[in-house]
C-alpha positions in Angstrom: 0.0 0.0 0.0 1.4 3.7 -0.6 0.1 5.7 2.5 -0.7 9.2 1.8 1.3 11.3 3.7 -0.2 14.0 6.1 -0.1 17.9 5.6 1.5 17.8 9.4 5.1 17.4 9.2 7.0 17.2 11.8 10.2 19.2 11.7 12.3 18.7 14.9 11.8 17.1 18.1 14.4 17.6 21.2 14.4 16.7 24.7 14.1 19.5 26.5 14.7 18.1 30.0 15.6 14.5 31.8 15.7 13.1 34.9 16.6 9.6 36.1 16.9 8.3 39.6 17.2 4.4 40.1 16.0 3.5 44.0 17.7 0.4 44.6 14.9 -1.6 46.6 15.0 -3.0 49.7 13.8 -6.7 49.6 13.4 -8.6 46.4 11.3 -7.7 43.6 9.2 -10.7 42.4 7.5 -9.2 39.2 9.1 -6.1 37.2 6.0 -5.9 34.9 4.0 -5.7 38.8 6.2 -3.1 39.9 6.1 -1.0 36.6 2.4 -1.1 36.4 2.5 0.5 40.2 4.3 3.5 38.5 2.5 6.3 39.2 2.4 8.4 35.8 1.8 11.7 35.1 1.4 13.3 31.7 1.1 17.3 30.8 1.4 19.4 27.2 0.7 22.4 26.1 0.9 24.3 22.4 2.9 27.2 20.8 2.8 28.9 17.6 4.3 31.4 15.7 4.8 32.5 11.8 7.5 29.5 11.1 6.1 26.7 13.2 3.6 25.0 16.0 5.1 23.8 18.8 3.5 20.8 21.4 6.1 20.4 24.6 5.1 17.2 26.3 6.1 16.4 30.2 5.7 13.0 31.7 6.7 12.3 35.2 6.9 8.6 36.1 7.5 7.1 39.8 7.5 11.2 40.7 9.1 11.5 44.5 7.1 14.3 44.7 3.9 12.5 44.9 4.7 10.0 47.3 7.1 7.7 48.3 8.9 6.7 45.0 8.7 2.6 44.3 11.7 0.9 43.8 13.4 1.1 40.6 12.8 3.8 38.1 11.8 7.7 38.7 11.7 9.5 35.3 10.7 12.8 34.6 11.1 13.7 30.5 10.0 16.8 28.8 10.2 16.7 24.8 8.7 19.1 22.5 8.3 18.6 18.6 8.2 21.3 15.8 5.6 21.0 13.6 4.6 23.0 10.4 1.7 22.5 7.6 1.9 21.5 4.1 -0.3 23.4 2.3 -1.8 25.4 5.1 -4.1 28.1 3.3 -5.9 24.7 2.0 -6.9 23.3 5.4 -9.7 24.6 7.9 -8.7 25.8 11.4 -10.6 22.2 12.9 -8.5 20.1 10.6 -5.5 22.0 11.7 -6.5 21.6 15.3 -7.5 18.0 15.0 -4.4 17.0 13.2 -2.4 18.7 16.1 -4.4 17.0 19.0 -4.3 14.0 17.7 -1.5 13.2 15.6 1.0 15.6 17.0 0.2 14.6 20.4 1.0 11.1 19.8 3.8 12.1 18.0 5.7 13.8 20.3 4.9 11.3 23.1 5.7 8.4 21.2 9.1 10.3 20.6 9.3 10.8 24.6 8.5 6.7 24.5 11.3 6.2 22.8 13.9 7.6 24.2 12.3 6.7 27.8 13.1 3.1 26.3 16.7 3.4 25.5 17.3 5.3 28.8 16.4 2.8 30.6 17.6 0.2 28.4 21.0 -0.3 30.0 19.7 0.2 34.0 19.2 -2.1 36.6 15.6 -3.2 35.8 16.0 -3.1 32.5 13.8 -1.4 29.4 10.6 0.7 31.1 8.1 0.8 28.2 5.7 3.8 28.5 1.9 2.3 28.9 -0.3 3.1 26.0 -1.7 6.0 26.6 -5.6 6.9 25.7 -5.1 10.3 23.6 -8.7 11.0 23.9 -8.8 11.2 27.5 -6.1 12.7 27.8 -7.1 15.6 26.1 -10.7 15.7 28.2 -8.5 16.1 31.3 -6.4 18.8 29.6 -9.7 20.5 28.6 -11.4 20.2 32.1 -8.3 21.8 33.5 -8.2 25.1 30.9 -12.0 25.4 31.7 -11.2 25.8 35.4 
């Protein structure tokens, strides 16, 4: 099949901030999948624009100290951001633009952040961390609940 390819392309992307902490535990761990499902995970984004390009910065906080008491293992906190521009811009309406961002863009940039959670993690103790599927959807809900505030 030849996929057609989207007016959204995606320029750059860059992390923008990391940090990994490894808390040994104290007793034995008997299932890694258990103990990364515990994770507490916490996901935030947010949009810029200007004349050259759209910008959507993603921040997710894993096994957050902050929180609570971190579980052993992992504590990651990444913030990525892509650089996107349109294709053909003048062509597409301001919800296709808008939907194509939320959506696509979105996933984008935090299957980006996936990525590079994996490889970090890769060569620790525990082993890979893969980032849980995430339900865009909701996700944006919960981001539109909070601007509504």
């Amino acid at each position: 099949m030849k996929p057609t390819l989207s007016p959204l392309k995606l320029k750059d992307f860059a992390i923008m901030e990391n940090r990994f902490t490894f808390f040994p535990p104290n007793d034995k761990i008997n299932g890694l999948d258990e103990l990364f499902n515990a994770y507490l995970l916490d996901i935030d984004f947010e949009y810029s624009e200007n004349e050259q390009f759209i910008a959507i910065a993603v921040r997710i906080e894993i096994n957050k100290p902050e929180d609570a008491t971190p579980l052993p293992g992992y504590s990651i906190t990444v913030e990525g951001t892509s650089l996107f521009e349109f294709q053909d811009s003048e062509k597409l309406s301001h919800e296709d633009k808008a939907s194509l961002l939320n959506f696509s863009g979105l996933s984008i940039t935090i299957n980006h952040i996936r990525g590079f959670i994996s490889t970090l993690t890769s060569y620790a103790p525990f082993g890979k961390f893969n980032l849980p599927t995430i339900d865009v959807n909701d996700l944006l809900s919960q981001k539109n609940a909070i601007v509504k505030k």
